[in-house]
BALOBA-1460 file (C-alpha; in Angstrom, 3 decimals):
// residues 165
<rec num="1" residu="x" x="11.702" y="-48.513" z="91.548"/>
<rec num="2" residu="x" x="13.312" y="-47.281" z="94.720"/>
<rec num="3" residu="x" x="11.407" y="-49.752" z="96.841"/>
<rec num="4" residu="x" x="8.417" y="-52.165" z="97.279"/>
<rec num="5" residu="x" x="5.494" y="-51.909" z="99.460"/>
<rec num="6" residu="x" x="2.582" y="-54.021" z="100.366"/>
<rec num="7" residu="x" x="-0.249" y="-54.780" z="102.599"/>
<rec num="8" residu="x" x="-0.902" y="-57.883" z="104.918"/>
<rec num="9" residu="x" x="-2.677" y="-59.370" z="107.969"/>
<rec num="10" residu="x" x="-1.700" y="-58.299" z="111.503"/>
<rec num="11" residu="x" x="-3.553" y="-61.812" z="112.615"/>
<rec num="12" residu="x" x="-2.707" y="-64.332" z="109.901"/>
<rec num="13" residu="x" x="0.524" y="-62.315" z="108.703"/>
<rec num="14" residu="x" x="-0.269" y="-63.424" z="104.906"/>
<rec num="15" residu="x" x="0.127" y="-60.628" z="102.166"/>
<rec num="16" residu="x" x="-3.137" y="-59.274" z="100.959"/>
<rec num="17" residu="x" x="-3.384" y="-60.593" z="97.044"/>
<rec num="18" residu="x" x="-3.061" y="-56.962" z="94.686"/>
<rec num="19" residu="x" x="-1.549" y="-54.980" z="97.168"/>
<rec num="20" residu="x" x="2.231" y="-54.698" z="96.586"/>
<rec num="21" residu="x" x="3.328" y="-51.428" z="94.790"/>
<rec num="22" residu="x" x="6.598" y="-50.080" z="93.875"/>
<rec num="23" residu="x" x="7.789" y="-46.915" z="95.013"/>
<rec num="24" residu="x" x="9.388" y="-44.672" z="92.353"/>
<rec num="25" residu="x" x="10.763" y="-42.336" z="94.482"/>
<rec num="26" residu="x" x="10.318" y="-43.185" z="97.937"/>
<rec num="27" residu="x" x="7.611" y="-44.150" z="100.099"/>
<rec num="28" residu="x" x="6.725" y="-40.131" z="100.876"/>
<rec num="29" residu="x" x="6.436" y="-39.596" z="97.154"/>
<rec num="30" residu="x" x="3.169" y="-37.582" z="96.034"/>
<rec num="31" residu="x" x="1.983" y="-37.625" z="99.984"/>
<rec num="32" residu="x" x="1.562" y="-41.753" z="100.503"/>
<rec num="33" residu="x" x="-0.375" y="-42.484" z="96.815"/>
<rec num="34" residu="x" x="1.143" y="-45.866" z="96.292"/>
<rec num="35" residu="x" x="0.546" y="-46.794" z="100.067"/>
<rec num="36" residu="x" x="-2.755" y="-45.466" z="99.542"/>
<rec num="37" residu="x" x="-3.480" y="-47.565" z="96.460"/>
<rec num="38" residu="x" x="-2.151" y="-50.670" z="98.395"/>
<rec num="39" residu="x" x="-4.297" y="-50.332" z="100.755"/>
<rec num="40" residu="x" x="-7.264" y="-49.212" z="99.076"/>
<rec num="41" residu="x" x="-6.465" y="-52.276" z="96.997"/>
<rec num="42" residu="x" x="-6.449" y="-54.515" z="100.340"/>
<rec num="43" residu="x" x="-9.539" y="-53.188" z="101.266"/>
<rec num="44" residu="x" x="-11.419" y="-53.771" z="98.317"/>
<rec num="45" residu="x" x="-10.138" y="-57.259" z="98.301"/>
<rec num="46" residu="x" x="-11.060" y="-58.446" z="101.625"/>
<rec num="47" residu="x" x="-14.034" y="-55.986" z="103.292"/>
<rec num="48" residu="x" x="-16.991" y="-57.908" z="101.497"/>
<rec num="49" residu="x" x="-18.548" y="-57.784" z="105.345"/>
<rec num="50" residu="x" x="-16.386" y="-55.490" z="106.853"/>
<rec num="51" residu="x" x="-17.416" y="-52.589" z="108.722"/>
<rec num="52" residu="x" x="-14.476" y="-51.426" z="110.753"/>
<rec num="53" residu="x" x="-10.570" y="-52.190" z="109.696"/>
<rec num="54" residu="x" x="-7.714" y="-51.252" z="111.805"/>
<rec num="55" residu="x" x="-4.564" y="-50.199" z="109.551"/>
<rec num="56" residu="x" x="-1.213" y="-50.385" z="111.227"/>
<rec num="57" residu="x" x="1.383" y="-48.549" z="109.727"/>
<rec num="58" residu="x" x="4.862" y="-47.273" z="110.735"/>
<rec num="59" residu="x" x="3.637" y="-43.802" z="110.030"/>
<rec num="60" residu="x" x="0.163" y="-44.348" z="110.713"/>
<rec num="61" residu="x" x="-0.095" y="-40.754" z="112.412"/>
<rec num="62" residu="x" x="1.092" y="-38.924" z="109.644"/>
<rec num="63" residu="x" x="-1.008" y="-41.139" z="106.663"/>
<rec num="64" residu="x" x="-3.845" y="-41.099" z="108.320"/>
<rec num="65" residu="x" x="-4.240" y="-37.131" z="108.603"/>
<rec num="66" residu="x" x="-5.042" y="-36.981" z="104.916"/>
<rec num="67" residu="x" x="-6.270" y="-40.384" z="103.421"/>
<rec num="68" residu="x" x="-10.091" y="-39.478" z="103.405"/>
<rec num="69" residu="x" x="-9.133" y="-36.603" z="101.387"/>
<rec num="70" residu="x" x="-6.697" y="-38.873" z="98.819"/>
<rec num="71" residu="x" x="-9.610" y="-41.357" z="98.629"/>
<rec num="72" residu="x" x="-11.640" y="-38.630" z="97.541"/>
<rec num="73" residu="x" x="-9.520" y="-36.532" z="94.857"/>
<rec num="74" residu="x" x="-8.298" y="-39.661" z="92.975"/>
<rec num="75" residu="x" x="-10.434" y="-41.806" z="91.011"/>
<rec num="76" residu="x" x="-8.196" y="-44.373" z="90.922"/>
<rec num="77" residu="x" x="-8.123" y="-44.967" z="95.158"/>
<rec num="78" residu="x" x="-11.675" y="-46.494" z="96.433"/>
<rec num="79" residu="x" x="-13.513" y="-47.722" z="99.438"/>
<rec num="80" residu="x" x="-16.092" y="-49.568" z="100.369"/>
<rec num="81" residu="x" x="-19.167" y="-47.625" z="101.727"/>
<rec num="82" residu="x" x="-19.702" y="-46.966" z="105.694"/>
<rec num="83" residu="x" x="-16.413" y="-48.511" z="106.320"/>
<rec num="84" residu="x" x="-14.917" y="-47.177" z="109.332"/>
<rec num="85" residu="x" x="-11.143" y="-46.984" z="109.799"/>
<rec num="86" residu="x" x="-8.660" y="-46.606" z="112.628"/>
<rec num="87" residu="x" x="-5.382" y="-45.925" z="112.481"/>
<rec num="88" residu="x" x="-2.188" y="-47.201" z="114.668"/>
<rec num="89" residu="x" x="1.457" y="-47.482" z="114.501"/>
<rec num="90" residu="x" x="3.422" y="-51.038" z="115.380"/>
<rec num="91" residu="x" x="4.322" y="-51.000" z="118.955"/>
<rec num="92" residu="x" x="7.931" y="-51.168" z="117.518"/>
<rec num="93" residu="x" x="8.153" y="-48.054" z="115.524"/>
<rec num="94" residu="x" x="5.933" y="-46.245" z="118.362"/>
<rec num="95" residu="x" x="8.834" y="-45.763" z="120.332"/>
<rec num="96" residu="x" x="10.563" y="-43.248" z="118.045"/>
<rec num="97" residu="x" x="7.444" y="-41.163" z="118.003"/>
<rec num="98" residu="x" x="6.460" y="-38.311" z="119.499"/>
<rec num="99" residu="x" x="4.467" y="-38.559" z="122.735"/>
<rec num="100" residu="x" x="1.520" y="-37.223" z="121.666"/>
<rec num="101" residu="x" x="1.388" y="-39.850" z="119.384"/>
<rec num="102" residu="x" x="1.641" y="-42.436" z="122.189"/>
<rec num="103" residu="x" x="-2.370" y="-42.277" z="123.461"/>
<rec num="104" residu="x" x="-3.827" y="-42.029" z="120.113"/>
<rec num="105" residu="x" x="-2.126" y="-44.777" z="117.882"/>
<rec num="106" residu="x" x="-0.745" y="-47.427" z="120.646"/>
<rec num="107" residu="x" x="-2.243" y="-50.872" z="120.030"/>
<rec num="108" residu="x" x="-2.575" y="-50.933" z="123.903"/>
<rec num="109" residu="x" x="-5.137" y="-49.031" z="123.842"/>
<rec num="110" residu="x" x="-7.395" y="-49.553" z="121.139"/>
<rec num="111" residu="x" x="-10.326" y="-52.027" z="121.493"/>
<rec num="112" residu="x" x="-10.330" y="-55.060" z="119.668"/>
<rec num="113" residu="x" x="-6.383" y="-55.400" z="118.696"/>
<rec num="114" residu="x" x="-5.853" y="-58.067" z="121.176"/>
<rec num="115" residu="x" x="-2.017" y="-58.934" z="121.715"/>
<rec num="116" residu="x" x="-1.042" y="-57.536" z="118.328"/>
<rec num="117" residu="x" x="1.966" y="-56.153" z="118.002"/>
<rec num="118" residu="x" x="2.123" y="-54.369" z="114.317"/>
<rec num="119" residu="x" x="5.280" y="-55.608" z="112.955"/>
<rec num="120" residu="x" x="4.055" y="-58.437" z="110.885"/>
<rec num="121" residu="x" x="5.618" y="-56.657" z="107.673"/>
<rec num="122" residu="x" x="8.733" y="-56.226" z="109.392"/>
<rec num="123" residu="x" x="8.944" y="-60.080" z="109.847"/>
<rec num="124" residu="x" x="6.956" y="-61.033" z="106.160"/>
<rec num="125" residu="x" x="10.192" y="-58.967" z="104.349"/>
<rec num="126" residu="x" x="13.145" y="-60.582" z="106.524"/>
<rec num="127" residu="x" x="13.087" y="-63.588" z="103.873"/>
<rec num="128" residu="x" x="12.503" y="-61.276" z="100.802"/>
<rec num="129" residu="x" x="15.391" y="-59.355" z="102.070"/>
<rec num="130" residu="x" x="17.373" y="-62.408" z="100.773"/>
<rec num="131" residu="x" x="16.404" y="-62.160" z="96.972"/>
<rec num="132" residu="x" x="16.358" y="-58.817" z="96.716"/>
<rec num="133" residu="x" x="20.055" y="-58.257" z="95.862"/>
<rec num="134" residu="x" x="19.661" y="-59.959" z="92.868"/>
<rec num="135" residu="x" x="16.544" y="-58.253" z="91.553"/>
<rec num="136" residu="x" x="19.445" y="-55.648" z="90.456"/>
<rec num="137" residu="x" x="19.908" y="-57.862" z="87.413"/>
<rec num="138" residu="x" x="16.719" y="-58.960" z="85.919"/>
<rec num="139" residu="x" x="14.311" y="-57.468" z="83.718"/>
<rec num="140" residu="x" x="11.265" y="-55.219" z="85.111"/>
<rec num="141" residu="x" x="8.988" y="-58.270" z="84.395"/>
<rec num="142" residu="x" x="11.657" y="-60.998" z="86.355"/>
<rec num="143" residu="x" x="11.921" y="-58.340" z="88.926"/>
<rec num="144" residu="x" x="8.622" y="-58.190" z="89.881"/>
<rec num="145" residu="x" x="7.465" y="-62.055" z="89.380"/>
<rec num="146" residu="x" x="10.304" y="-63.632" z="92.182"/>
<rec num="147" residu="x" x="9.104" y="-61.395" z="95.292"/>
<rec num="148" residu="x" x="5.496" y="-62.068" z="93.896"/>
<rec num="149" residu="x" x="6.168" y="-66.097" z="93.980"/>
<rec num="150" residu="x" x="8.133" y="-65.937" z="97.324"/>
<rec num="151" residu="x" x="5.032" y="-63.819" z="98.992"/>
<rec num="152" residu="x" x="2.692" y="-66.436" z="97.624"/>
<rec num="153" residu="x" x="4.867" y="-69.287" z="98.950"/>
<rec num="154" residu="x" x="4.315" y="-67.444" z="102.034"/>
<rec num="155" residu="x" x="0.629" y="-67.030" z="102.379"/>
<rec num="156" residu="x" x="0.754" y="-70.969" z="101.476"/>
<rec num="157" residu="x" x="3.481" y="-72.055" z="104.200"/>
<rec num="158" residu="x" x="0.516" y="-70.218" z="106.084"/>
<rec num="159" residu="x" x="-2.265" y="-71.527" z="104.613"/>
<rec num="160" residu="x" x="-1.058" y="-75.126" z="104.969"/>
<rec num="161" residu="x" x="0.646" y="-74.412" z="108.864"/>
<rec num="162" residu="x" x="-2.655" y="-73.013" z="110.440"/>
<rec num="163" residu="x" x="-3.971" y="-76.388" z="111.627"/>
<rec num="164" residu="x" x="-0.951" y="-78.647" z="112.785"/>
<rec num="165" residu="x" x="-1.309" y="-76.539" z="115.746"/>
């Protein structure tokens, strides 16, 4: 794997349970399939009542273009019916964009994002950054079971934190 990639909450910041991938060459490779199966997966996993979801991605502008059309030529990516989504890009990684891209995928200005700024990933891999070095020297199984644990201890440091508030 050249990389790992998952989904989480922009307002909780937990991971999304079944929604990290490896990349095997990249996260470009075969036009965003693994990021579309992570998210697909997220989807699935938390839109039981869900009628719009706003996806926040570093190249939301350039994913977005074509993700109706991977949903519907592989069997393998699916989403809920009548689910309407919306794409935007962090307010971080909107600064190296083009301008165009500015009006159309700025958190400013679509309804409903609040003070959001995007970046929760950013922060959610700063500890995993940590343990990655050694993943270099563990089996395929070992390598994927410690970022698992360490993004579960997360959603529980969470889980627990959210009312001593």
């Amino acid at each position: 794997a050249t990389g790992v990639g998952a989904t989480a909450c922009a307002h909780h910041g937990c991971f999304v349970p079944h929604s990290v991938v490896d990349f095997q060459k990249g996260e470009w490779q075969s036009r965003h399939i693994n990021v579309d199966y992570s998210i697909c997966n997220a989807i699935t996993q938390a839109a039981n009542s869900i009628d719009n979801l706003l996806i926040i991605y570093d190249v939301g502008c350039q994913w977005s273009l074509h993700f109706g059309e991977h949903v519907d030529n592989c069997p393998c990516l699916t989403l809920p019916d009548n689910i309407d989504i919306v794409a935007a890009v962090g307010k971080f990684h909107l600064s190296a964009h083009k301008l165009a891209c500015f009006a159309r995928y700025s958190l400013n200005f679509i309804l409903g994002t609040a003070q959001v700024d995007g970046e929760i990933l950013e922060t959610l891999w700063a500890p995993l950054n940590k343990i990655s070095p050694t993943a270099c020297s563990m089996s395929q199984a070992h390598c994927q079971e410690i970022p698992d644990d360490h993004m579960r201890n997360s959603n529980w440091k969470k889980l627990v934190g959210i009312g001593k508030c």
